[in-house]
TIVODO-206877 format. One record per residue (C-alpha): residue in one letter; x, y, z. Coordinates in steps of 0.02 Angstrom, whole numbers, padded with zeros to 5 digits, always signed. Layout:
N
AXYZ ...
//
This chain:
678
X-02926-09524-05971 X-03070-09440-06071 X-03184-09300-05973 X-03343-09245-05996 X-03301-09055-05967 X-03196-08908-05965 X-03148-08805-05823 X-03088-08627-05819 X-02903-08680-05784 X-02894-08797-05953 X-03006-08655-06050 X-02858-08531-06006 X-02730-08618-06070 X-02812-08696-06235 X-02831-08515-06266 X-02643-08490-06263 X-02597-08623-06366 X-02714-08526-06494 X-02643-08383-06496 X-02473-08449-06485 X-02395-08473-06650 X-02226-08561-06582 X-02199-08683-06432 X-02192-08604-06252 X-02162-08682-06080 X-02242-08757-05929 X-02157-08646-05820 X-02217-08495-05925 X-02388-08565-05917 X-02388-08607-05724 X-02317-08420-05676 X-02476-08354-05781 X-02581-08425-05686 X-02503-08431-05519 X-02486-08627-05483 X-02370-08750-05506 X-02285-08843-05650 X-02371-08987-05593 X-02557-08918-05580 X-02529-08878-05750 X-02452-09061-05808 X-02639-09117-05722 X-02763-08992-05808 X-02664-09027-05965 X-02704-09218-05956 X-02880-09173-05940 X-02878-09051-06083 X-02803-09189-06196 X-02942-09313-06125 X-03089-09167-06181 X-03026-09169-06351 X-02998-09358-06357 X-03171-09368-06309 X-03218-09224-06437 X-03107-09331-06557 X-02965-09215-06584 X-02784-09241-06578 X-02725-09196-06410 X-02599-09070-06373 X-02418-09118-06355 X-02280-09081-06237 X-02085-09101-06274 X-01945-09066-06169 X-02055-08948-06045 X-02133-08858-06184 X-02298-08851-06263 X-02310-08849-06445 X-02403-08780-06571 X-02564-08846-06668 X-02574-08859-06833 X-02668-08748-06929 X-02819-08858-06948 X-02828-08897-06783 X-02831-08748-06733 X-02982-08708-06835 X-03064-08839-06772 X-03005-08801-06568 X-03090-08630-06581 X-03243-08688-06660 X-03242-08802-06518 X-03215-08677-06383 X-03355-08566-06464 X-03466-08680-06440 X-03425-08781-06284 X-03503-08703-06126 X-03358-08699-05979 X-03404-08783-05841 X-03400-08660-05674 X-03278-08737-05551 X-03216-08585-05474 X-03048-08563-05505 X-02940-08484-05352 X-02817-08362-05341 X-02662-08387-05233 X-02735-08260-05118 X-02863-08340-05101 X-02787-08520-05073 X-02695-08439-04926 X-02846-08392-04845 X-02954-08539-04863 X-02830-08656-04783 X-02810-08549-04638 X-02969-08552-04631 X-03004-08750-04661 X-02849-08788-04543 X-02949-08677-04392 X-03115-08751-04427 X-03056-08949-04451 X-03024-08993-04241 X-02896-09071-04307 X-02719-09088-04384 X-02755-09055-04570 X-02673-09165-04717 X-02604-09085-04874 X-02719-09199-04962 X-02871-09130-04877 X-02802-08941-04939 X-02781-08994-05131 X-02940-09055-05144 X-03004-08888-05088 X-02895-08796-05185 X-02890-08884-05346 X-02712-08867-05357 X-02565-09006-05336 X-02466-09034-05200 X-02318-08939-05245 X-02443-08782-05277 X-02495-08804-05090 X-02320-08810-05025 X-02291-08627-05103 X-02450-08560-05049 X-02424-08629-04865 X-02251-08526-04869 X-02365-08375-04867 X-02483-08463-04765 X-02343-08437-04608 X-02284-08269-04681 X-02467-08239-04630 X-02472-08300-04469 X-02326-08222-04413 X-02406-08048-04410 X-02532-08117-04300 X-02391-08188-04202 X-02483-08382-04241 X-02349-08521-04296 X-02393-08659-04427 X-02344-08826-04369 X-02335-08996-04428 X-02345-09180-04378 X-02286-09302-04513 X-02452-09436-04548 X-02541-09334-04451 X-02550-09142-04557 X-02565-08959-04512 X-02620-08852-04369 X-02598-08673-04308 X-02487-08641-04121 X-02538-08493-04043 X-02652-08394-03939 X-02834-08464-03972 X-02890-08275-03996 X-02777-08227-04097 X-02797-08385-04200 X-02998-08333-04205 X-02947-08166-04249 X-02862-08206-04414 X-03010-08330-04455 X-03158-08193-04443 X-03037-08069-04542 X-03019-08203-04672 X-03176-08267-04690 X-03254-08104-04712 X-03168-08102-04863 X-03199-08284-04921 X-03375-08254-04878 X-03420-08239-05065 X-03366-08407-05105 X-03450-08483-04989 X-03616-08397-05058 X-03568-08477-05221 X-03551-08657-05158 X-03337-08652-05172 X-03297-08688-05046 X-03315-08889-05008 X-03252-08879-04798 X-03396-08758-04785 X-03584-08800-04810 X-03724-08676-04779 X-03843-08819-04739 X-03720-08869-04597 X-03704-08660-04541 X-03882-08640-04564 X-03942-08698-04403 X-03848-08598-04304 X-03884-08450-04408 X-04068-08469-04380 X-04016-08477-04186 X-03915-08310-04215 X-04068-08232-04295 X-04196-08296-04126 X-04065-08206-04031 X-04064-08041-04149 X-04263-08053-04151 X-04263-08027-03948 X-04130-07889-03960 X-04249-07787-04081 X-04071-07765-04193 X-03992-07832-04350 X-03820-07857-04346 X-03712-07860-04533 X-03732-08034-04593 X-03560-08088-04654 X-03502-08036-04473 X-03658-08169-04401 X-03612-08299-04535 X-03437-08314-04475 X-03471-08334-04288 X-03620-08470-04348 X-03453-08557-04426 X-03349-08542-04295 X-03498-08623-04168 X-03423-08805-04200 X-03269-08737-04146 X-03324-08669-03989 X-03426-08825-03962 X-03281-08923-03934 X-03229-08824-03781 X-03046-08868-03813 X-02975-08683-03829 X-02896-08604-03646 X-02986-08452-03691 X-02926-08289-03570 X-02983-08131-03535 X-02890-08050-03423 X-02905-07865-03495 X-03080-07843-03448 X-03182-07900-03306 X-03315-08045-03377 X-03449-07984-03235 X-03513-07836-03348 X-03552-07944-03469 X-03626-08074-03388 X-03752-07960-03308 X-03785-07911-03496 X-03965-07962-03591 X-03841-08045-03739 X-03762-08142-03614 X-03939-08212-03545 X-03998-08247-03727 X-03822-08341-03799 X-03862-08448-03597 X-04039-08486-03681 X-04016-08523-03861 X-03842-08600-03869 X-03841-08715-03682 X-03729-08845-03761 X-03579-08696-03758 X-03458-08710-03609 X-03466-08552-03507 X-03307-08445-03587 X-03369-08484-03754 X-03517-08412-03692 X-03446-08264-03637 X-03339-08275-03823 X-03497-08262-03897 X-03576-08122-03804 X-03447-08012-03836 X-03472-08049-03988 X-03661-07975-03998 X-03589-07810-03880 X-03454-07783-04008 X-03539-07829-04160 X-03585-07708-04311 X-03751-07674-04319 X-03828-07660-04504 X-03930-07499-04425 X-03906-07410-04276 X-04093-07417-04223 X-04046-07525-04072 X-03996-07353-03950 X-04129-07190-03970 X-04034-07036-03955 X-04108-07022-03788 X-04038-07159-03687 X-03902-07125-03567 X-03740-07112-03665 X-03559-07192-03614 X-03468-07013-03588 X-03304-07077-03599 X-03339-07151-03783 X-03452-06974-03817 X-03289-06883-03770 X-03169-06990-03874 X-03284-06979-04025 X-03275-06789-04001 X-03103-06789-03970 X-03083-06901-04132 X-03149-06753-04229 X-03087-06633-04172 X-02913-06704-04212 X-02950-06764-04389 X-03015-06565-04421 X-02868-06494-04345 X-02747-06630-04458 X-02848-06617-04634 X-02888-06434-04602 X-03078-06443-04637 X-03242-06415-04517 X-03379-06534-04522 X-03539-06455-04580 X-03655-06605-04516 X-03518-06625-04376 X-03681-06694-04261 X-03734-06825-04381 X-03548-06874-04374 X-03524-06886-04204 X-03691-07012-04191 X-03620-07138-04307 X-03449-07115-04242 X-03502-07150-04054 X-03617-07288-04115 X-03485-07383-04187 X-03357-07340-04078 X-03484-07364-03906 X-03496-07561-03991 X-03313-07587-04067 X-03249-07559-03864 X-03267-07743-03822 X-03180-07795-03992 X-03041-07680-03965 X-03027-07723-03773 X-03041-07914-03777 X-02960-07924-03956 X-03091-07967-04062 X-03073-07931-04255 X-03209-07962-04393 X-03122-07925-04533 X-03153-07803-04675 X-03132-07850-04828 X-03179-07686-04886 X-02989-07612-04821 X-02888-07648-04986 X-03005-07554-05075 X-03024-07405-04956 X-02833-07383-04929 X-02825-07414-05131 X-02983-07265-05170 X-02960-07163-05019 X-02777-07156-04964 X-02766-06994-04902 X-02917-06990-04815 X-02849-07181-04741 X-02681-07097-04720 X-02755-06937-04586 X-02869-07082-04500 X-02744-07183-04455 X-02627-07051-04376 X-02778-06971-04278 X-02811-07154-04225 X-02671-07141-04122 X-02781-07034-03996 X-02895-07156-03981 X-02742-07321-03955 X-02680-07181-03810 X-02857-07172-03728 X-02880-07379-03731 X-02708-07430-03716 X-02729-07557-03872 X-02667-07541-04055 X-02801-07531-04178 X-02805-07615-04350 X-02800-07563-04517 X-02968-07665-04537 X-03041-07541-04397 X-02955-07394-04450 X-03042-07437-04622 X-03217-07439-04540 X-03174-07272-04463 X-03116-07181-04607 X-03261-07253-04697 X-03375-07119-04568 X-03253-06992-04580 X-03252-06984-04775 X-03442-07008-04779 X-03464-06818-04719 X-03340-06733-04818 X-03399-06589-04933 X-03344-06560-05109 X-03416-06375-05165 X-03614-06392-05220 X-03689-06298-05394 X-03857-06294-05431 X-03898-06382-05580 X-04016-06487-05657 X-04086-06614-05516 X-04073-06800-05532 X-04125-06885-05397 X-04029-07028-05348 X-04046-07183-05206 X-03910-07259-05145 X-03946-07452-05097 X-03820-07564-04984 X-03830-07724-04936 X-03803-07658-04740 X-03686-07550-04663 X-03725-07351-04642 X-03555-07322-04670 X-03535-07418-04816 X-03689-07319-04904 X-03644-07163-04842 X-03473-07166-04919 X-03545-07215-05087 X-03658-07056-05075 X-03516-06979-05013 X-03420-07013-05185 X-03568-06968-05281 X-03595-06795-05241 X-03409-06762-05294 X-03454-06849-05466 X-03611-06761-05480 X-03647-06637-05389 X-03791-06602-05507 X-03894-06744-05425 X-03982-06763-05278 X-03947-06899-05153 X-04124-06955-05076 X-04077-07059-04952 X-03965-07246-04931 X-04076-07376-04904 X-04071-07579-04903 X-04158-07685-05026 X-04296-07732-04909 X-04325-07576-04855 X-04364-07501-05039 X-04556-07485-05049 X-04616-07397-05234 X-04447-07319-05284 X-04510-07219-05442 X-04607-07091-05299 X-04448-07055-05234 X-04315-07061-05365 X-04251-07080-05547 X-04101-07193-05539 X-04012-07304-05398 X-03857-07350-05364 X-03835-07509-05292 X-03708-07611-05212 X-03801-07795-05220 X-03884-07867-05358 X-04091-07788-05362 X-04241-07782-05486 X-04324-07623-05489 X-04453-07522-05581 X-04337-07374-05593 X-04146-07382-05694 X-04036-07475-05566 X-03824-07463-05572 X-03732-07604-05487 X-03577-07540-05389 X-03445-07616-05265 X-03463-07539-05109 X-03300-07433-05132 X-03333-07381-05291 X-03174-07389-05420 X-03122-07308-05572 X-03236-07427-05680 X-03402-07379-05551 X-03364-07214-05584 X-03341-07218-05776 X-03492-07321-05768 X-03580-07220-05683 X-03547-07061-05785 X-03585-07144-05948 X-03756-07215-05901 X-03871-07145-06042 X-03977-07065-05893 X-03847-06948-05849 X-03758-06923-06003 X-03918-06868-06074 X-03964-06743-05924 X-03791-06682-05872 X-03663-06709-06028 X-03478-06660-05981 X-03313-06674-06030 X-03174-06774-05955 X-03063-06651-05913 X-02943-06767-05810 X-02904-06852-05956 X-02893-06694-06073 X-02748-06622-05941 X-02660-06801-05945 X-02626-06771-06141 X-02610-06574-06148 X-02473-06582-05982 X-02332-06691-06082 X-02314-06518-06198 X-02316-06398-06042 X-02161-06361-05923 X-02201-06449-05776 X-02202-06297-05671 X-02362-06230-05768 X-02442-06385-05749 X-02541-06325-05598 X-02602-06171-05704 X-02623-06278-05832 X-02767-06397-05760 X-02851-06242-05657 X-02852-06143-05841 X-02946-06293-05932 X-03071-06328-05788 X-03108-06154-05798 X-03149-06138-05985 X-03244-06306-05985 X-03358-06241-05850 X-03383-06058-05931 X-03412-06153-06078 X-03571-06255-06031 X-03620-06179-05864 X-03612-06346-05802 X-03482-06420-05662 X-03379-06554-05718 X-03367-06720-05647 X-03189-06790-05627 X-03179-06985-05638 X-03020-06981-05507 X-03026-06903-05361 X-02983-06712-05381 X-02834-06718-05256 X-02677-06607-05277 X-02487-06632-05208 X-02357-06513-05150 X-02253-06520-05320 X-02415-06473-05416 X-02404-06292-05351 X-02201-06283-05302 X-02129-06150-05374 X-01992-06054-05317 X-02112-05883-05303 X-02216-05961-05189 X-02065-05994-05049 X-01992-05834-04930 X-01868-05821-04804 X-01959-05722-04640 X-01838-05619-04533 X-01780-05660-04359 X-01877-05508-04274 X-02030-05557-04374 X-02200-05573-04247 X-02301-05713-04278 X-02438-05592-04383 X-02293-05523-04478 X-02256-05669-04531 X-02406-05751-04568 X-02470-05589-04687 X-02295-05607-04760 X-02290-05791-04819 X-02488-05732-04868 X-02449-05616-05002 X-02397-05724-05142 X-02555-05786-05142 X-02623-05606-05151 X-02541-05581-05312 X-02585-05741-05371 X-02761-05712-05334 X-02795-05889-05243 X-02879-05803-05090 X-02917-05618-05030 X-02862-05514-04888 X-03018-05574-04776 X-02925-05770-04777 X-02768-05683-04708 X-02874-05593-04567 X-02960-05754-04533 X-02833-05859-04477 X-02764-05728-04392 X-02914-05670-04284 X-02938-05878-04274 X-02737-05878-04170 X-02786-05756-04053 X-02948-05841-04023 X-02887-06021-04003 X-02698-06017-03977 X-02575-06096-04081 X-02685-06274-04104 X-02623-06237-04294 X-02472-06319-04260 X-02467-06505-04337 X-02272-06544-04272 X-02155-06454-04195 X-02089-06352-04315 X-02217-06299-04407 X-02385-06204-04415 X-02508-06257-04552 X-02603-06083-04569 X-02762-06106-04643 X-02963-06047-04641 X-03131-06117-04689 X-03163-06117-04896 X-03305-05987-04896 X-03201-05843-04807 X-03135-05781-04972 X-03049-05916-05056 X-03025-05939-05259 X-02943-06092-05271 X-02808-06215-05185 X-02662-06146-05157 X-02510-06122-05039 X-02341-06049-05005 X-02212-06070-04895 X-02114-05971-04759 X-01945-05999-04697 X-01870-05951-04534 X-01724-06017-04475 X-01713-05940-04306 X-01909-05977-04283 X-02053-05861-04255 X-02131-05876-04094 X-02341-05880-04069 X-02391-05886-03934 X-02377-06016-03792 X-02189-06012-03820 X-02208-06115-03977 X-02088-06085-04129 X-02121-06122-04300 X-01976-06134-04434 X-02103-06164-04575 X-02242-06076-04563 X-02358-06152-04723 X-02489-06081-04777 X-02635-06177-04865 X-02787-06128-04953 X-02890-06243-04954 X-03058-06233-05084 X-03141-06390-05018 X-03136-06535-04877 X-03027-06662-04998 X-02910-06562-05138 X-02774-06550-05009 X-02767-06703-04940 X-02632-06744-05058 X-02525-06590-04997 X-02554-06639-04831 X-02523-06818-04854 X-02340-06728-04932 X-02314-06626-04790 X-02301-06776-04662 X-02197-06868-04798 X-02079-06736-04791 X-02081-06586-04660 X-02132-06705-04520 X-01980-06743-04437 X-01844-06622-04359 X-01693-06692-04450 X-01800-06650-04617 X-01850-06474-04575 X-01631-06470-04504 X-01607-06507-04672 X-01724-06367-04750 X-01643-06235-04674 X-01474-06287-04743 X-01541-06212-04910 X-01502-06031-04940 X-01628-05994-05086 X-01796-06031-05150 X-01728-06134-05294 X-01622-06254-05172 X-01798-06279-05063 X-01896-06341-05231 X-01754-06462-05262 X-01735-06538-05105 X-01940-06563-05072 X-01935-06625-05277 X-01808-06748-05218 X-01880-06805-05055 X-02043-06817-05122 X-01996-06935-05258 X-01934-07062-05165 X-02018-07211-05113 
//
């Protein structure tokens, strides 16, 4: 069988065989590239008819195992590869298969053959039988089934919402592919049509909603054409949103729906994510019961990551916005997917980590669990308005551009003033709204592809380690703001310090790097410290039984005296804050997580820790056996610590187990030990 062309697959593994010098097997090969032995038996017979056709010997297989070329065939094979041009089928990744027949099995109507799946996938059958294993591992979290009907194929048993839940989630993520013509069940000429309805309906609205959340409901129309799903919706009454203007338009532009679908798509214009929130002034009437959640919302993420909001307004608008809109998603259980939350959790975990516990507030308030996806979204607001500590320096001003999404932009900006807080951030904008950039700034940083007159960096949305790097070694800002890595520099000088001088150790080099060139320094990873970074055995004291609360507090304070990290006015701050506001301080039980606001006298992050066995009461009747004391320099270089402190003080039979230990070197091996553990 000669062909005309070479895929990615066969490019891959002519490119072992080079640089193999011995014979290796199919199995090898098929685990490299996450398919079956007998997807790779296929590409290899249409490797061996490309180099029939290119007239070279083909490769050979014996016993299972390919072997090697001889040396003038080899020659020849990577002259060949340099100058053959690979042709672009897309090649997918398992994760990727999964999705796209879940997918392809919701959209079909009908029972889906495992024929129709490999010629989607490009893989052989026995490469579809794996991936459907994790296709039901999949399902089973949405509480879905896969079934099957021999002659007939595959189809998914289970509530019809939750079986549309799993499809907008996943084709969020897919959504890419489809943009690239991959994906063959999928046509945009067939999606387009409703899309364009979508649009008539946005145009009478006077609002935009985020197009990748529009382009999967136009794909799941055909679906809800068919009328065969027992959709139910008994959380909610339907009459509120049938007395709704989105309601009247989906009656108008899509008749041919049945009258639940209807409704299915309505909620799916309330709940929807707008790419703006220009829809609702500032002025109209506001839902107090979401206004009060949103407040309450951050209120408890301040109390739990021990910062204030300085733009705590600005905040609470985007917060209520989205939340205000996300009501009928969470209520009638409606997901959209984000395919943004590996790489949040991934670049953000701490910030993920305090979001999803003060989430719990808002599950308590609605009676319904929410997502990761959602809990993504909201720590994507949250992190947006956290403050790293500003110098003035030479300006650069910077745009941020998104695709859509405020959140999404504002976390990139977000991410950029702790990378350079040199620069100026003008403003996040979307392509279309970008009108004579070089008026407004020098560079932008964009998350979609854009010409421009001015220098223009293309991002991911959550930027990475490689956006960052990137960013800090465009010529532009080396040029104006030259620094040194000092991240890296600590990563090589720590292996020849004893680990409990680390902590000095990276404070001491930050410091001499900035004395030496007046100039902050921008960190590639996120400047965020853990509780065995600072544990030392002079930082932990055992408080005394007739200890008061303020006793105790200046007590397990003065360590950090000595060491400088804060001055006497911190001490009288969160002490004058108690008396003022009670013992809110409190973030379990057991103990108190005594802390003030950066600018009332701190140096530098820092903590210690007190230990009272028989408790020391505040007041309220509350007792606190640890009371901890953190200094915290900025809104994120604790999050770490904090992130350790749930790990291991949170629970009684931990903090039991604490005050077991009779001296300050038994504490530091216990949290050491409890801390490493997975």
């Amino acid at each position: 069988m000669s062909i005309g062309y070479l895929n990615e697959r066969m490019q891959k593994i002519l490119n072992m065989v080079l640089k193999r010098s011995s014979e290796f097997s199919i199995k090898e090969v098929a685990e490299e590239l996450s398919v079956s032995t007998r997807t790779i038996y296929n590409e290899l017979e249409k490797a061996n008819g490309w180099l029939e056709m290119k007239e070279r010997q083909p490769l050979r297989v014996i016993r299972g195992k390919i072997q090697p070329c001889p040396e003038e065939e080899r020659r020849a094979l990577e002259r060949l590869l340099e100058e053959e041009e690979v042709d672009k089928a897309y090649v997918f990744t398992p994760t990727e298969r999964t999705k796209i027949i879940v997918c392809q099995i919701v959209v079909s109507g009908n029972p889906t053959a495992v024929e129709d799946l490999m010629e989607t996938c490009q893989v052989s059958r026995n490469t579809i039988f794996t991936d459907l294993q994790a296709v039901i591992s999949q399902l089973y979290t949405y509480q879905l089934e896969l079934r099957y009907e021999k002659k007939t194929g595959y189809w998914i048993q289970g509530d019809p919402m939750r079986v549309r839940a799993i499809f907008f989630l996943y084709f969020n993520m897919l959504e890419p592919l489809l943009s690239a013509g991959h994906l063959n069940f999928l046509h945009m000429e067939e999606i387009r049509p409703y899309l364009e309805r979508i649009e008539k309906v946005e145009n009478e609205l006077k609002v935009r909603y985020v197009r990748n959340d529009m382009l999967a409901l136009a794909a799941m129309i055909p679906v809800m054409e068919r009328g065969d799903s027992p959709l139910t919706f008994s959380d909610v009454s339907t009459v509120k949103v049938k007395q709704s203007a989105e309601y009247g338009l989906i009656c108008r532009y899509f008749p041919e729906l049945p009258e639940n679908e209807q409704i299915y798509m309505t909620l799916h214009f309330l709940g929807g994510r707008l790419a703006s929130y220009s829809r609702k002034e500032k002025t109209e009437e506001r839902n107090e019961f979401v206004w009060e959640i949103s407040k309450n919302l951050v209120t408890e993420f301040e109390r739990r990551a021990c910062v204030i909001f300085e733009k705590k307004e600005d905040l609470l608008e985007n917060l209520y916005r989205h939340i205000d809109a996300a009501m009928y998603r969470y209520r009638f259980g409606i997901q959209i997917g984000n395919r943004m939350e590996a790489d949040i959790q991934r670049e953000y975990p701490y910030i993920f980590d305090i979001v999803r516990v003060t989430a719990r507030y808002l599950e308590q308030q609605i009676g319904v669990q929410i997502s990761d996806s959602e809990v993504s979204y909201l720590a994507l607001h949250f992190g947006a308005h956290l403050e790293y500590a500003r110098h003035d320096e030479k300006e650069l001003r910077i745009l941020v551009v998104c695709m859509n999404g405020v959140a999404t932009g504002n976390m990139i900006s977000h991410e950029l003033r702790r990378i350079l807080p040199q620069a100026r951030i003008v403003g996040v904008m979307t392509v279309a709204q970008i009108v004579n950039p070089q008026n407004i700034c020098d560079l932008i940083i964009s998350s979609v592809k854009m010409d421009s007159t001015v220098p223009v960096i293309l991002v991911n949305p959550i930027l990475n380690d490689f956006d960052r790097r990137n960013i800090l070694n465009h010529p532009m800002i080396r040029s104006r703001f030259g620094f040194v890595d000092t991240d890296a520099l600590y990563q090589i000088v720590k292996k020849y310090v004893a680990k409990e001088k680390h902590a000095e150790l990276r404070n001491d080099l930050e410091r001499f790097f900035r004395g030496q060139s007046e100039e902050h320094q921008p960190v590639l990873n996120p400047d965020v410290w853990h509780l065995t970074d600072f544990l030392t055995e002079d930082r932990i004291l055992f408080l005394n039984k007739g200890d008061s609360w303020e006793d105790a507090i200046r007590k397990v304070s003065d360590p950090l005296l000595k060491r400088e990290s804060m001055e006497e006015l911190y001490v009288d701050c969160i002490i004058d804050r108690l008396k003022e506001a009670g013992p809110y301080m409190f973030v379990t039980p057991d103990l108190i997580l005594a802390h003030a606001r950066p600018e009332n006298g701190v140096r530098h992050l820092d903590f210690s820790i007190g230990i009272a066995p028989d408790g020391i009461e505040f007041q309220g009747g509350k007792k606190a056996r640890v009371v901890f004391c953190l200094v915290v320099e900025d809104q994120y270089k604790h999050m770490g610590i904090l992130r350790d402190i749930r790990k291991g003080l949170a629970k009684a039979e931990q903090v039991d187990e604490l005050m077991q230990c009779r001296t300050p070197e038994e504490i530091c091996t216990l949290l050491r030990t409890r801390l490493s553990e997975e």
